[in-house]
N, C-alpha and C positions, 0 to 999 in steps of 0.2 A: 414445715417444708424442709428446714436444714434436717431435720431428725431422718427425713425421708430422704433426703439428699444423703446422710453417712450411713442410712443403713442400705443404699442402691450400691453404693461403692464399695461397701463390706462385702456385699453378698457376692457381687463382682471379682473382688478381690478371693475371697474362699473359691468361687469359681475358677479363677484361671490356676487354682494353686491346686485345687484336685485335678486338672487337665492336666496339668504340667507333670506329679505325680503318677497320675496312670500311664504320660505318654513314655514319661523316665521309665516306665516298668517294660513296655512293650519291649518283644524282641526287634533288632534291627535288621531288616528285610537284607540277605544276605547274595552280596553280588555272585553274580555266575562268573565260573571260572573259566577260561578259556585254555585248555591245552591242545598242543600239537604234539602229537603219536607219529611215531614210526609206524611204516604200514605193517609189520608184524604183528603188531597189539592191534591189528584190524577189531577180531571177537576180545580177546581181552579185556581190552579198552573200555567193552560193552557190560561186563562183567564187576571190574573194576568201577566203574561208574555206578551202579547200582548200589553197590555196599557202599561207596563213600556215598551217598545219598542218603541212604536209609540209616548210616551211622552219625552225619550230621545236618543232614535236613539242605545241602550245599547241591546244588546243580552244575554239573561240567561240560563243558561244551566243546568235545572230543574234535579236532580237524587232522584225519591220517591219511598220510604222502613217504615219499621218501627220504628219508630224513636231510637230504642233500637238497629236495628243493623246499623242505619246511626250513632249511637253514638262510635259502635264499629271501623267504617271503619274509622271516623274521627281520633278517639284515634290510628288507627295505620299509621294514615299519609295521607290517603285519604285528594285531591285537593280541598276540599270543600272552599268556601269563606264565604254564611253565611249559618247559621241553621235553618231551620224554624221545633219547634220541636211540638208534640203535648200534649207539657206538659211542665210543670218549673223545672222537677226533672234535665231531661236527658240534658238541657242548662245549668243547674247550676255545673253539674257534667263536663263538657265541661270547664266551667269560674274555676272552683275550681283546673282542673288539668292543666290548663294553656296555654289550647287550643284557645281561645278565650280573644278578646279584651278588655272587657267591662261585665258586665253583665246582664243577659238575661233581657228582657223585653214583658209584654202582648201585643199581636198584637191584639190576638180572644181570644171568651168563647167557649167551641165547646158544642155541644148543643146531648144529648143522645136520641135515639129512637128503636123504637121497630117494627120493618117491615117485611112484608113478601108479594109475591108474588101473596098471595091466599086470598083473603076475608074472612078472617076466626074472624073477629069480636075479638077488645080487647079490651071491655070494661072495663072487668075483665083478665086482661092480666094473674096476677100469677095465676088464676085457670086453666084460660088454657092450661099452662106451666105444671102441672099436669095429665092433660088427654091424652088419645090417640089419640088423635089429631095431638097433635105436637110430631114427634116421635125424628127428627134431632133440636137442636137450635146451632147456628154459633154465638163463639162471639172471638173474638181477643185474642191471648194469654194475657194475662194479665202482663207478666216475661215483654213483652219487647215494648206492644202498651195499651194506655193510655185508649182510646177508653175502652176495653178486662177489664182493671182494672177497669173501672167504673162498668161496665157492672154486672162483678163478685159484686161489695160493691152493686150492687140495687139485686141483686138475696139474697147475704145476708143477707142484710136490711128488706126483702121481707120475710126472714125464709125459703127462695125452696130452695136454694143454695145445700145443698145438697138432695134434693128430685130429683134436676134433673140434677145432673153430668152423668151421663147415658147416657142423650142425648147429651148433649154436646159436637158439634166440631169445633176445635179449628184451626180459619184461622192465620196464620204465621203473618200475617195484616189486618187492616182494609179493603183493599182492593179487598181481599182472599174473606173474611167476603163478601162483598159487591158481589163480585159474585156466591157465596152460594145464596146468597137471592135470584137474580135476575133469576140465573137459576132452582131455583126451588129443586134443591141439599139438602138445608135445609129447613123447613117448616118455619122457625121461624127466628131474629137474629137480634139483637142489633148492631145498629149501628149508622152512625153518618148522623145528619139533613141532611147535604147535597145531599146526596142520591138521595134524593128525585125530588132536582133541576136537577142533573147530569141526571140523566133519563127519566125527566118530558115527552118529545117527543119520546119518543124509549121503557119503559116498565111501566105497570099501576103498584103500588106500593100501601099497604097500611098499613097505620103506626099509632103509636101515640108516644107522647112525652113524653118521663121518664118526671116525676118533679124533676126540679134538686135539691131538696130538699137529694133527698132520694141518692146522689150520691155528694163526694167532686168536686166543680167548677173544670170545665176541661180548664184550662187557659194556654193554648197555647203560649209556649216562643220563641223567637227568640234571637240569636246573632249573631253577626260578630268576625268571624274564623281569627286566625293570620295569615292564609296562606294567606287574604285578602291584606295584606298590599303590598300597589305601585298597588292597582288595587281602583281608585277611583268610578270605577263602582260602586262596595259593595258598599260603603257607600250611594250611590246615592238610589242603591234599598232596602238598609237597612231604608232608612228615606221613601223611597216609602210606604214598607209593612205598616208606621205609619199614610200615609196619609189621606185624607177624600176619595181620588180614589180610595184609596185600601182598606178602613172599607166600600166605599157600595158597592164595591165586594163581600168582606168577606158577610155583611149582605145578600143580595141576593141569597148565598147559604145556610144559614139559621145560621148562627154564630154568636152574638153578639159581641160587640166593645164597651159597654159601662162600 
């Protein structure tokens, strides 16, 4: 009976020690990542998500706004892990109040344009921004999307700024922005290069390119959020957003990286 008795607790023993073994080997089921997009990486984002999947098996779980009220939800606790913001102000304000890891870093340059639906010719852009022509032009609040505040320094810079507050309506985001143009809502509207790609197959578009002269660099920040920590995902897609897959992403939608 004792024979049987040490060889029950042998066999036992060797059991929980291949369990133990096999379960050491498994991979560790890998938490989803949680970021908050500027509404510009609207299709991006989509893009970008794919390839960080398919290059490490990691699920993201995209939430895009404008970056001034992704700045607010975070500040009240919102599960974000990292920020991808569309500007260095609303990251730094995030590292400064101790939301964040580290601080913010360039991912993109976001690149400013001027589009509309209609072929209505901009060669001379701010003249026609004058005429009766253009009765609506759409540009991004300025208070809280990066985009909207460019937008406003080139009308200023231009001297129309106040010639054409009149027309002037104001999408909540870039995004808003982007479907003013596309349905034809406004005649006019500033906004960001990417556009251009994201509709390339679906609506004829036609634009030209602010000089970024005439508007300060729209440098695009990100960081990794403290709520991030024990989720080594983040960090994985935080050095993702840095990489050469993810700048000729970014490039392809019309953003610089250099």
């Amino acid at each position: 009976m004792k024979h049987q008795q040490y060889n029950n607790k042998a066999i036992k023993s060797i059991f929980f020690l291949i369990a133990f073994c096999v379960l050491a080997h498994l991979p560790v089921f890998a938490q989803n990542v949680r970021v908050a997009a500027a509404a510009n990486l609207q299709t991006v984002i989509e893009v970008l998500q794919k390839d960080f999947k398919q290059k490490t098996g990691i699920t993201i779980d995209p939430v895009v706004g404008s970056s001034g009220k992704l700045v607010a939800q975070i500040s009240n606790g919102a599960p974000f892990d990292v920020f991808l913001s569309a500007d260095m102000s609303f990251p730094e304000t995030l590292f400064k109040s101790g939301f964040a890891l580290q601080k913010p870093v360039v991912y993109a340059k976001g690149s400013l344009i001027i589009c509309s639906s209609q072929d209505i010719g901009f060669n001379n852009w701010e003249r026609l921004l004058l005429t009766a022509r253009v009765k609506k032009l759409a540009i991004a609040n300025p208070a809280i999307a990066p985009y909207g505040k460019a937008a406003e320094e080139v009308l200023q810079r231009k001297g129309i700024l106040d010639n054409v507050k009149s027309k002037i309506v104001y999408g909540e985001s870039i995004s808003q922005v982007n479907t003013y143009i596309t349905t034809g809502v406004a005649d006019v509207g500033f906004t960001t290069q990417s556009l251009i790609k994201e509709t390339e197959n679906k609506t004829k578009l036609f634009y030209q390119v602010i000089n970024p002269k005439d508007y300060a660099p729209i440098l695009q920040g990100m960081v990794i959020l403290k709520h991030s920590s024990g989720n080594p995902g983040a960090e994985k897609f935080y050095q993702y957003i840095l990489s050469p897959a993810a700048k000729s992403i970014f490039e392809s939608y019309g953003y610089r990286v250099q």
